[in-house]
Phi, psi and omega in degrees: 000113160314138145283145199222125148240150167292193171296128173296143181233087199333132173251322168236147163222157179242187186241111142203165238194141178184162183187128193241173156210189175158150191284351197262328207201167152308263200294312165281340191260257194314314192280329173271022158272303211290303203279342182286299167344284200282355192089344190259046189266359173274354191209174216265090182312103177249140149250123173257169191265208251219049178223140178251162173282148197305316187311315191321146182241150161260135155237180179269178179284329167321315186292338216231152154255128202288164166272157204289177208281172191060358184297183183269164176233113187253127195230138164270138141208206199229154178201107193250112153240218195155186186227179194319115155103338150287174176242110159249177207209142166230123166209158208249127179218116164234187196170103169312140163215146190234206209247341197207154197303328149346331180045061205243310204235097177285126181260317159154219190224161178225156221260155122241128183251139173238187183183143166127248218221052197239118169273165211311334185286301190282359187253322141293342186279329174264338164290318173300326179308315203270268188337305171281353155310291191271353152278334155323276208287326160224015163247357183297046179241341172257127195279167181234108174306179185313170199240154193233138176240099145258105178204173211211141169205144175217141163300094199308100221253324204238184202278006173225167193215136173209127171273165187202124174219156210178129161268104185251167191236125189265317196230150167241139171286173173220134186238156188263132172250127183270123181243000000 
């Protein structure tokens, strides 16, 4: 007998933030520093775009046990790089939303990441800018609870540099589909 499952549904998640550099490389250098930062450099990056399910926990990394090395880590994130001497910026702007002004009835969250050459004050000024926008143009039928901030920036020292902010998702429901 075939099993039919649905769509994975993120359940726990965590918060990190992290920034590297190095004279040798981007990708193998700055960016797998940036993720050595943040703690997630054992594992297999997936990126998803930018909404959490209503069911979703935010926990701490204390709270949690990380999945073993090389597994996949799946993140919404922001990720900015640049070169010697600059300043870049990554942040994470999230927000629950709900069905009723009461904030009684959670529907889920909606995610924005900015990334680039923004010190940290104009990079909430502009996430905040992005969030309401787009909860404007496709969520207003829903009120939006307080605004959450994850961001990261580094001045760059060596010749290549990357920030990083990020919602990683630890765990998934699986739903069975009865046909």
């Amino acid at each position: 007998m075939i099993k039919r499952v649905g769509n994975l549904i993120p359940d726990t998640f965590f918060v990190a933030k992290g920034s590297g550099d190095s004279d040798l490389e981007k990708h193998a250098g700055s960016y797998h520093m940036a993720l050595h930062d943040a703690g997630i450099a054992d594992f297999n990056i997936m990126t998803y775009s930018s909404v959490i399910p209503g069911t979703a926990r935010l926990m701490t990394l204390d709270e949690i046990d990380l999945p073993p090395f090389g597994s996949e880590l799946k993140t919404i994130m922001a990720v900015s790089h640049g070169f010697q001497d600059e300043f870049i910026s990554a942040g994470i702007v999230y927000a629950w939303m709900y069905r009723d002004e009461n904030f009684d009835d959670k529907v889920g969250g909606l995610v924005c990441e900015v990334s680039g050459r923004y010190r940290i004050e104009e990079l909430e000024a502009r996430l905040i800018r992005v969030i309401k926008d787009l909860h404007q143009r496709t969520y207003h039928k829903f009120f939006m609870g307080d605004l959450n901030f994850v961001t990261e920036g580094i001045t760059i020292e060596k010749r290549y540099g990357t920030a990083i902010a990020a919602l990683c998702f630890m765990d998934f429901q699986l739903i069975e589909i009865k046909r």
